[in-house]
Structures are given as C-alpha cells and as structure tokens.
N, C-alpha and C positions, 0 to 999 in steps of 0.2 A: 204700614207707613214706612217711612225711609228710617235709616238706622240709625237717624237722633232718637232718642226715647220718648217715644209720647204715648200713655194711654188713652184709653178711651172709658170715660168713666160716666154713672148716672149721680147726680147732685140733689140731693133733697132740697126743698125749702129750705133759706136761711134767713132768720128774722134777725133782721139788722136797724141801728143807728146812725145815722153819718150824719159828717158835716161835709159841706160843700167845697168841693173848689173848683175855680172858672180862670183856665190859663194854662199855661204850657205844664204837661203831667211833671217832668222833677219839680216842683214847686206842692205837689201835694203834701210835704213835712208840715207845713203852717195848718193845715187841716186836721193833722193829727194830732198837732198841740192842742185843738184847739176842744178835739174829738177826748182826749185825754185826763184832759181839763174837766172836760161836764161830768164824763162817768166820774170819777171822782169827787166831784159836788154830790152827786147822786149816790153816792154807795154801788154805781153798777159795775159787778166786775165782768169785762168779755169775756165770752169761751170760747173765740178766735177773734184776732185781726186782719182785715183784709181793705186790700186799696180798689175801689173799680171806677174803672175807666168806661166813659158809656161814648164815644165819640172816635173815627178814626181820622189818625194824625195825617192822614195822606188828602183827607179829603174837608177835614174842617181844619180854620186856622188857629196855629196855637193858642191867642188870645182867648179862644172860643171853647179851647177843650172842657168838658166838663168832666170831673170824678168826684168818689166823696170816699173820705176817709172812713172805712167802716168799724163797727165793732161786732159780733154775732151775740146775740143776747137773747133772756128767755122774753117769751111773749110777754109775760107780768110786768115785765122789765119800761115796756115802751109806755106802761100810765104816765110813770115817774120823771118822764122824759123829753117836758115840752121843748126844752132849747135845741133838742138836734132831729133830723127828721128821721122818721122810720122808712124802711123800705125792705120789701120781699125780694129778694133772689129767687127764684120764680125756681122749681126744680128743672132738670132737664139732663141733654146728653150736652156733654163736654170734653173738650180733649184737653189732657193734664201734662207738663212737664215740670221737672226741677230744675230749679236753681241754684247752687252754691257757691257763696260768695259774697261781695258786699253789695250792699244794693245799687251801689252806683255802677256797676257790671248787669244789673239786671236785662238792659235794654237788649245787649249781647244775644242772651239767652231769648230774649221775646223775639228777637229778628230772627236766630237761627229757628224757634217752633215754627212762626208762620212759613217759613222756605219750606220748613219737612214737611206742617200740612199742605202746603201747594203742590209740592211733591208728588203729594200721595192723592190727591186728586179731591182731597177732604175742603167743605166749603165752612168758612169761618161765618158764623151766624148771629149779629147779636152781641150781647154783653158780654167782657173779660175781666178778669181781676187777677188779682195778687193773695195769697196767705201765708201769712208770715206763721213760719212754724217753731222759731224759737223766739226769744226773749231780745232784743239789741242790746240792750242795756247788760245782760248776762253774758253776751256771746260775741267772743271774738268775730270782727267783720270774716276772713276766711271759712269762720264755722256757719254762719248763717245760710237757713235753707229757706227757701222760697217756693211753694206750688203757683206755677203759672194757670189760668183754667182760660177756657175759649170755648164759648157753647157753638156748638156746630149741628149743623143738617143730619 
C-alpha cells in the first residue's frame, strides 16, 4: 500500500450491542449515552468499544446515515439485553489504520486511509468502524488512539 500505514488484517466474529443512530455520523455521542446507560442498568461491562458506520456519506444523505454505538460483549451477555440490539461483526479481511488524537480530528485520518487504499488499488467492501483503545474519560484528548477498520476484497 502507499506509505500511510495501513495493515491488512483478518477479524474474528465480534458479538456486539448497539444502539442506533440515524443522521449525520458526529452526532453518534447521543448513541453512546445512550449505549452506556443500558450496560450499566445491566451489570455489562464491554471488552471493547467501537462505533460503525454501515452507510457511505458520499452516496446516502446525511439525514439517512445510519451507525450504532457498539459495545463488544460475551454471547451470555445478549440474554440480559433486551433494550439494545445485538448484532455480529461478521469475521473477515480488513484493512486497519491508527488514529491519535481527539476524536474530533478523526475524519482527518479516515479521509487520508481511503486515499492510500485507492492508492493502492485496494477496494473498500462493506462495513467500517471505529475502536476506541483507551478510556476518554482517562485520557487526555492528544493521547487518544483509535483503530480505524474497513473490510475489503
């Protein structure tokens, strides 16, 4: 690929919870109050978070984007769980970059991946997300990392 950093990586299943959001993607925060909220009604703690995005901004209208604030949980997890919906992360091949920074620079770094996989002749396929690898609340905005993923051909 081109000399932005991107791997190529294989993804297991990931058994997830979300809540919904339908609207332009910075607006996804209200999703994750919302997503934050239930696990802890519930006692579930995540074993990652992650935001996806199942909709591309170039071709569907913002009003219409959909994502959902996710949480990665064990399967037991999803009895307990009727207010938010499950959903599979399906495994697959994905290309992976970093982010660091605050999240409001994220877009930065998602516009520079898609250039380098265009670049490199790599076709973007499908479902992308976000996971968030440190804490917000613990970490200065500058220290915050971010794995981008993008399932690809």
């Amino acid at each position: 690929m081109s000399n932005f950093p991107i791997d190529t990586v294989h993804m297991n299943e990931r058994t997830l919870l979300c809540a919904r959001h339908v609207g332009p993607y910075h607006g996804i925060g209200a999703a994750f109050e919302v997503l934050e909220r239930e696990l802890s009604k519930l006692g579930i703690k995540a074993e990652a978070m992650l935001a996806i995005y199942h909709d591309n901004p170039e071709l569907v209208s913002q009003d219409s984007l959909r994502s959902d604030a996710a949480a990665q949980v064990s399967p037991s997890d999803l009895i307990a769980a009727s207010t938010l919906t499950p959903f599979t992360l399906e495994a697959g091949k994905f290309a992976r970059w970093l982010h660091k920074g605050p999240y409001s620079e994220l877009h930065q770094t998602w516009q520079a991946g898609y250039r380098a996989l265009a670049a490199s002749g790599v076709q973007a396929k499908g479902v992308c997300y976000e996971e968030y690898l440190n804490d917000p609340c613990q970490t200065k905005p500058d220290e915050l990392m971010t794995a981008i993923y993008q399932r690809i051909e």
